[in-house]
N, C-alpha and C positions, 0 to 999 in steps of 0.2 A: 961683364954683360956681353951677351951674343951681338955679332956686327949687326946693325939695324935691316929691314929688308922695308923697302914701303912702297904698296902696289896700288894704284887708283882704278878707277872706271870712270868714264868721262861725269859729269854731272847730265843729270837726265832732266827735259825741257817737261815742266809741270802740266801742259796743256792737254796731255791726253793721261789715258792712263798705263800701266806698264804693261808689255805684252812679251813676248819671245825673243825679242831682241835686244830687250834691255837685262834680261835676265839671264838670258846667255852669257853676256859681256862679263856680268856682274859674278857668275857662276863660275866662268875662267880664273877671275882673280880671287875667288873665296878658295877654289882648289889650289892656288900656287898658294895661297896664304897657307891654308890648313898644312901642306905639305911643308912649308920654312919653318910655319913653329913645332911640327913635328922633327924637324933637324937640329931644335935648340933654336933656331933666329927669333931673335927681338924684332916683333912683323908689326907695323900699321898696316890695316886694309880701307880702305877710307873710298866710300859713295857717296850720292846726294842730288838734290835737285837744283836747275838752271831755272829761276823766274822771274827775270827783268828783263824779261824779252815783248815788243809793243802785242804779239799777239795774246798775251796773256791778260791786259788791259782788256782788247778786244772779246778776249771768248768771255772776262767775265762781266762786262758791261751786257752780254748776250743773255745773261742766267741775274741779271739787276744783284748781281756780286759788287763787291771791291774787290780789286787784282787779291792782294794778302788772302782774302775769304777764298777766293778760287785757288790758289795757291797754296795752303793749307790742305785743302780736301785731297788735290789730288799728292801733294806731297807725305801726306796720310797713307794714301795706296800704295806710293813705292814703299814707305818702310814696312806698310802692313806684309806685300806682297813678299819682300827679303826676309824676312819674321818667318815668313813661313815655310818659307825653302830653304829653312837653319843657313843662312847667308852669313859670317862672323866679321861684318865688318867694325873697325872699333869704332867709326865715327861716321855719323849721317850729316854733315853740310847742305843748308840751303843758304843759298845766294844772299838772301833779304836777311838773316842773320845778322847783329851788328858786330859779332867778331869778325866777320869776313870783311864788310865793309868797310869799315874802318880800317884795316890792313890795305883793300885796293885802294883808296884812297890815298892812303902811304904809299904803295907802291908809282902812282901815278904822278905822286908830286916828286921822289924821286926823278923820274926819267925828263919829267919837263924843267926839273933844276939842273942838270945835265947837258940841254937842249938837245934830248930823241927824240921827245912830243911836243910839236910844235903846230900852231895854230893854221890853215891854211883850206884855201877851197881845193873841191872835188868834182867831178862829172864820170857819173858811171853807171853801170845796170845795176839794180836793185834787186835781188831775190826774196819780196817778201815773205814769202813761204818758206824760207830758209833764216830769213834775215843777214843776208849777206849780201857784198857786193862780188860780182862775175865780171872777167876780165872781157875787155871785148874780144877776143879770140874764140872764148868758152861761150859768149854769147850770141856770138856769129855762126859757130858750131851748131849748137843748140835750135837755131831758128827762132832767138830771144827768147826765149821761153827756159823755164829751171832746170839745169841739168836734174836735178832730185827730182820734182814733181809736176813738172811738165808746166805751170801755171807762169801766164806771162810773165818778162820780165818791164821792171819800169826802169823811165831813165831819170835819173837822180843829179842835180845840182846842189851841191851845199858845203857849206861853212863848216869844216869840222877840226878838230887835233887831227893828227897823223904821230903815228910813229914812224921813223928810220927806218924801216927795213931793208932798204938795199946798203945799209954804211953795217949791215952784221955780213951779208950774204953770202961774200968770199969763206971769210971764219965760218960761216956754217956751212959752207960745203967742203970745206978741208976737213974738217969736224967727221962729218956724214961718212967721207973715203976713208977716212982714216979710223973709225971705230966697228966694225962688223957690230953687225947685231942691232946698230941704233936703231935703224926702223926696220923693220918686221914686217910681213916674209920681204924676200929678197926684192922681188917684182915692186915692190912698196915704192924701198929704196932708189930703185932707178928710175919711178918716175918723179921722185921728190926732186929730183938730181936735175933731171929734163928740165922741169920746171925754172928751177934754179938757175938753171944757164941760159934757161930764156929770157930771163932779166928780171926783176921784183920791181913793186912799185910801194909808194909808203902806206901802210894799213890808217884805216880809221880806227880812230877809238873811242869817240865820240860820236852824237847825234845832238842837233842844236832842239833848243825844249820850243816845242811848240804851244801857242797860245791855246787852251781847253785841255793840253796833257794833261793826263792824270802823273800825281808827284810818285811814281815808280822809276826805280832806279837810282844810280848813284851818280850826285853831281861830279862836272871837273870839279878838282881843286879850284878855288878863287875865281870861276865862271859860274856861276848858275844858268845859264842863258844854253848849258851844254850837260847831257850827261854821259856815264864813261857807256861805249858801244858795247850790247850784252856779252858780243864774245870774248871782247877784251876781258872783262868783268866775270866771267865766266873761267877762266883756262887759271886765273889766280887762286881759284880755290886748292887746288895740288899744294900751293906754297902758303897762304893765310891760315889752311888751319894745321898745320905742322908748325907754324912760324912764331911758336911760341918757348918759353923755358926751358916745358917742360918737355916738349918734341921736338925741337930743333934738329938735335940728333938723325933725325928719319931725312932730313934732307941734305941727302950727300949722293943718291943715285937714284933716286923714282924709277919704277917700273909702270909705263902708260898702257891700260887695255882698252881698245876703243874697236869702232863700226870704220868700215872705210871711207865715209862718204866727210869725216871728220877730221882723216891725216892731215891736209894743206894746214891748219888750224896749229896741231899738234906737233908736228916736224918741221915745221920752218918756222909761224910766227911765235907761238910759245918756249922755241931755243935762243931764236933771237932775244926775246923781251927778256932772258933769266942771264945770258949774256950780259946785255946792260944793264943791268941790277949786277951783276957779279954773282951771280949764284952757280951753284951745281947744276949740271945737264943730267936729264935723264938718262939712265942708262942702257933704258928698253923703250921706242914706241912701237907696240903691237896694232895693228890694224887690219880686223878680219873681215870677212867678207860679211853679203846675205844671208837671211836663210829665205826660200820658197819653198812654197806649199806642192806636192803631186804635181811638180814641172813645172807651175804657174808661180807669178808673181803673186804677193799677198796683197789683198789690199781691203778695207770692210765692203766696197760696192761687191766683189766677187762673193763676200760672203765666207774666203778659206782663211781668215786672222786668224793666229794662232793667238789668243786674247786671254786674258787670266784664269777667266772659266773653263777653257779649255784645257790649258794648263793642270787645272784642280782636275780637273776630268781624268786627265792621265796619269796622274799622282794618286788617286783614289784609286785607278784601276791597278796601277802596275806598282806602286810605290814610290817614292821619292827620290830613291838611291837605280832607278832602273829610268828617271826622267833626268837625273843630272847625270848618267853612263850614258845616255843615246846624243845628248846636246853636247859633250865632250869629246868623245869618241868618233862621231858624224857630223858635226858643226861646221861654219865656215872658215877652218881658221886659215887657209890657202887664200890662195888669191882667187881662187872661186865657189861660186855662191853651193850654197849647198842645201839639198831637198829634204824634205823634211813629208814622211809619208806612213801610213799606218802600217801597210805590211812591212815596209824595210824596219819600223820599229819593233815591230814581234819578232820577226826574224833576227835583230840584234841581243832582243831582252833574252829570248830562248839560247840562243849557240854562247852568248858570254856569262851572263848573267846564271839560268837555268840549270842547263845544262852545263855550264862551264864551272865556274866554282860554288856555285851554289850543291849542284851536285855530286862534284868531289868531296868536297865536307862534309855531304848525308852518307856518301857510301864507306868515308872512315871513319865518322863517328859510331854509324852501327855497326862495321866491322870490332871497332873496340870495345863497344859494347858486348857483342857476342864472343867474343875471343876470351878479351881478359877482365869482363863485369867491370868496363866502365875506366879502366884506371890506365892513366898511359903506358904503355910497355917500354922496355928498354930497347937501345936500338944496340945490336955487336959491330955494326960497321956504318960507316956515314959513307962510304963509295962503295956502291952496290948498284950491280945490275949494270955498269955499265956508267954510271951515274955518280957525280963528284958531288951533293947534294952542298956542302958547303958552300963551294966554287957556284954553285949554280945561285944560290942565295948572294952571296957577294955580287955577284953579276948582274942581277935581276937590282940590290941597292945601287949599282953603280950606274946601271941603265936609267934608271929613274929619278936619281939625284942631277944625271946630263941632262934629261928631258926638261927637265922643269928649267934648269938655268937658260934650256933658248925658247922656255915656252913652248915643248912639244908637245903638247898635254895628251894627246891618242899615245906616242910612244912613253909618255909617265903611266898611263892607264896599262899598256904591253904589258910593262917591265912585270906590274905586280901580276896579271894574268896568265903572265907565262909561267909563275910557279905551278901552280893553280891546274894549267893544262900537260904540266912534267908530271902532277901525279896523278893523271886521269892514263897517262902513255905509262904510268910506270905500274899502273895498276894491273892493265891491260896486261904486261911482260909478263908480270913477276905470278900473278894468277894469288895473291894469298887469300882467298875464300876457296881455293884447291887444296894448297899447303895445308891448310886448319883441319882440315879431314886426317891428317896425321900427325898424333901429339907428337912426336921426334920431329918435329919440325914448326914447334909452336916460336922457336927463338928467331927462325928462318923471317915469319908472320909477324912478327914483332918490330925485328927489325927493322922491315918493310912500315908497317902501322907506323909506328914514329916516325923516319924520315917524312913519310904522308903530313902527318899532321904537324912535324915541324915546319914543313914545305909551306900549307895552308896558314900555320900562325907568320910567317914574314909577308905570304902574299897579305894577309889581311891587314898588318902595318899598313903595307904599301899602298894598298888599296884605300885605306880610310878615308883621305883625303877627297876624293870623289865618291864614295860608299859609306858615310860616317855610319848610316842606320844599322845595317845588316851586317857590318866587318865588326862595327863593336858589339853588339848579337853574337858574333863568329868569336871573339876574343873572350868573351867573357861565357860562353860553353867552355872554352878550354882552359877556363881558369886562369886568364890573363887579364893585365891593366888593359881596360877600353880608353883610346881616347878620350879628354874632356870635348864641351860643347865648341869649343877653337881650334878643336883636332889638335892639341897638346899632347905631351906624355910625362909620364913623369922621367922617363928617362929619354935619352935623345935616340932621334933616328937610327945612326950608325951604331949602337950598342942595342937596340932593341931587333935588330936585323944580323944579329950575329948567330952563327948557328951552334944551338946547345943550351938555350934559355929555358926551353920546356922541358920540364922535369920531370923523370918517368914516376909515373905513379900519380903525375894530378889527374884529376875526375875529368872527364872530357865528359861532357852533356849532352845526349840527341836531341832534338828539336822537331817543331814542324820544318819544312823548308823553306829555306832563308829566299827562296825566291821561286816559287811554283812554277810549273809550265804556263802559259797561255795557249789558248787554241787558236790557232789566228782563225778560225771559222766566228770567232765571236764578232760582234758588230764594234767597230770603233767605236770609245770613250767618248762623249760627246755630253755638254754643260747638262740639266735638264729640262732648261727650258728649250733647250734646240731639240731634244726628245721628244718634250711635250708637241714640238712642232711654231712653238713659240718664233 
């Protein structure tokens, strides 16, 4: 069996419903997945929802719910929403779950028979809006008010567990210097470090039960008087549902994809806590930025959320495989935020998508078509024109097998694109809609044709993982294995990227086009009841 590969997205808080940034996130680790099992790797890709958190009580006491009723509905949405955007994760996690619980519950007795979770009071700022406690540095900074969402902070006295965190701190920052790549991008890294050497203090993990709580969440061990704190409670889902016979295997190096605003969380106290359990440390935390709307912040008062409907909006318009290229290719995945705008998306769907390889494939399929009725030609030489068309294929697998191991996912996207635009330049040279006008040079045209459309079936491999719709459209005109629904194959990556798989003589198919122009003169995609004026 293939080494294991297993990629998370944070668990998503049930309280609202999913929008643009949860499916971004989630979109990142479906393409690293699609692309490992397309290499041969044994992949889990594993999402889910966060809902033992107190405002989830609160929103559904608001709607005369129980927390579970309101928790349910919208935990409905996220999977509905990942359903729809062929998302291939193998397993959907919610918190209230009792396979998970029951694990954190283990894990917590654990660390308190060890003595890391030990019983003691606290005095700090409370981010209810967040559900976290802010250092007084960050809340002094801040003007006590949430670094996230501006809403006061409160000051908090109480009785809680704690875990250790300054008895891991040193080992996790010799850890940090010593592994490139653990937290993601670079800029992450050194302020995880900053931090770090500013000194830690011990995490809550608890919150003592209050007289009229509603019974949400999971008690301490042998207190009931305490339940475990949602983030704690939360970050063990990566290890509770792997953490069993039959997946065990998957935890020996996690790959973390998260929002930024969630690093401290993910880089420091969840290495720590897997530390003292003795477990394996992730091998990747990726933490990307924003996205904003036309230069503004999003937010529903402005009215520019990018919200599921709108979403649908752009997926109806453009397609699906041209909504997950613009959120890949343009997204935040740098340490800054990044905009999100109608005409920079037409202007990307057009020059990549349209005109880029969508268009290359119309002008050799109906070259093949008119040439030689349809049937692959043979090629006399694989270096022509200047061009090492093997070498060039090899290179384009080997750019894109690098990308993906640090997460570069625009240069994963490159790799396959630059075949794609070597035969748009080689069309250009070589002129064979000239050559064809004289049969004494039909083999010249042939030639030509095939490298073209061997060129196009590797970019299409390569591509699938971010383009499943339209690449296996693409592969299956030229008479090739399409990807399964997990971006599988039947054979592995580096063998189906070898050049010389396409055999002259199979039927190459014209089609409509795999990706029409748009006019950017059209009006933006927009829900319809925001049309109606709703």
């Amino acid at each position: 069996m293939s080494e294991p590969y297993y990629i998370t997205t944070p668990i998503y808080y049930v309280n609202d419903k999913p929008h643009i940034g949860h499916c971004y996130t989630t979109l990142l680790a479906d393409v690293a997945a699609r692309f490992m099992r397309a290499r041969g790797r044994d992949v889990f890709f594993l999402t889910g929802t966060d809902e033992h958190a107190e405002k989830v009580v609160d929103a559904a006491a608001q709607r005369g719910l129980t927390p579970i009723e309101w928790a349910d509905q919208n935990a409905g949405e996220f999977e509905r929403a990942f359903a729809a955007q062929r998302f291939t994760n193998d397993d959907f996690v919610r918190t209230t779950q009792d396979r998970h619980k029951d694990k954190v519950t283990g894990y917590i007795t654990r660390l308190m028979e060890q003595g890391d979770v030990e019983l003691g009071e606290y005095a700090g700022w409370w981010d209810a809006s967040q559900e976290e406690y802010v250092t007084e540095s960050t809340a002094r900074e801040h003007d006590y008010k949430s670094p996230v969402t501006g809403k006061e902070l409160e000051k908090r006295t109480e009785q809680n567990y704690f875990f250790d965190l300054p008895k891991y701190a040193e080992r996790l920052r010799e850890h940090i210097e010593a592994s490139p790549g653990f937290i993601l991008p670079e800029a992450r890294k050194n302020e995880v470090l900053g931090r770090i050497k500013a000194g830690l203090q011990r995490v809550p993990v608890s919150r003592a039960v209050k007289e009229g709580d509603a019974d949400w969440g999971i008690l301490m061990p042998g207190d009931e008087g305490h339940r475990i704190y949602v983030w704690i409670d939360a970050l063990f889902n990566y290890l509770s549902t792997v953490d069993t016979n039959e997946r065990r295997r998957y935890w020996h190096a996690p790959v973390h994809v998260m929002a930024k605003d969630i690093l401290w969380f993910h880089a420091v106290i969840w290495p720590c806590m897997l530390m003292a359990l003795g477990e394996a440390m992730p091998s990747c935390i990726y933490a990307h930025s924003y996205w904003i709307r036309e230069g503004r912040k999003m937010s529903k008062s402005l009215g520019n959320f990018i919200d599921l409907p709108t979403i649908d909006a752009y997926v109806d318009a453009f397609g699906l495989d041209a909504w997950r290229w613009y959120l890949v290719n343009h997204g935040p995945l740098a340490a800054t935020d990044s905009d999100f705008g109608y005409g920079r998306f037409v202007e990307v769907y057009n020059a990549d998508l349209a005109n880029g390889i969508g268009n290359a494939s119309s002008r050799v399929s109906n070259m093949i078509a008119k040439y030689f009725d349809g049937a692959c030609p043979k090629a006399e030489a694989t270096t022509h024109a200047g061009r090492d068309w093997p070498a060039l294929a090899g290179a384009a697998l080997e750019s894109a097998t690098e990308a993906l191991d640090r997460l570069d996912f625009e240069a994963l996207c490159r790799a396959g694109l630059s075949l794609s635009n070597e035969v748009d330049g080689y069309i250009h040279e070589t002129e064979p809609f000239k050559l064809a006008k004289d049969e004494t040079k039909l083999g010249d045209v042939g030639t030509i044709l095939y490298n073209c459309a061997e060129a196009l079936r590797i970019a299409a491999v390569l591509l699938s993982c971010t383009l499943p719709e339209k690449m296996s459209e693409l592969l299956g005109r030229m008479g090739q294995e399409a990807p399964g629904e997990d971006g599988s194959f039947g054979a592995q990556l580096e063998e189906l990227c070898t050049w010389g798989r396409l055999e002259p003589g199979t039927r190459i198919t014209k089609g409509d086009a795999l990706y029409p122009r748009w006019d950017a003169k059209n009006p933006e995609p927009a829900p319809e009841t925001q049309e109606a004026g709703a």
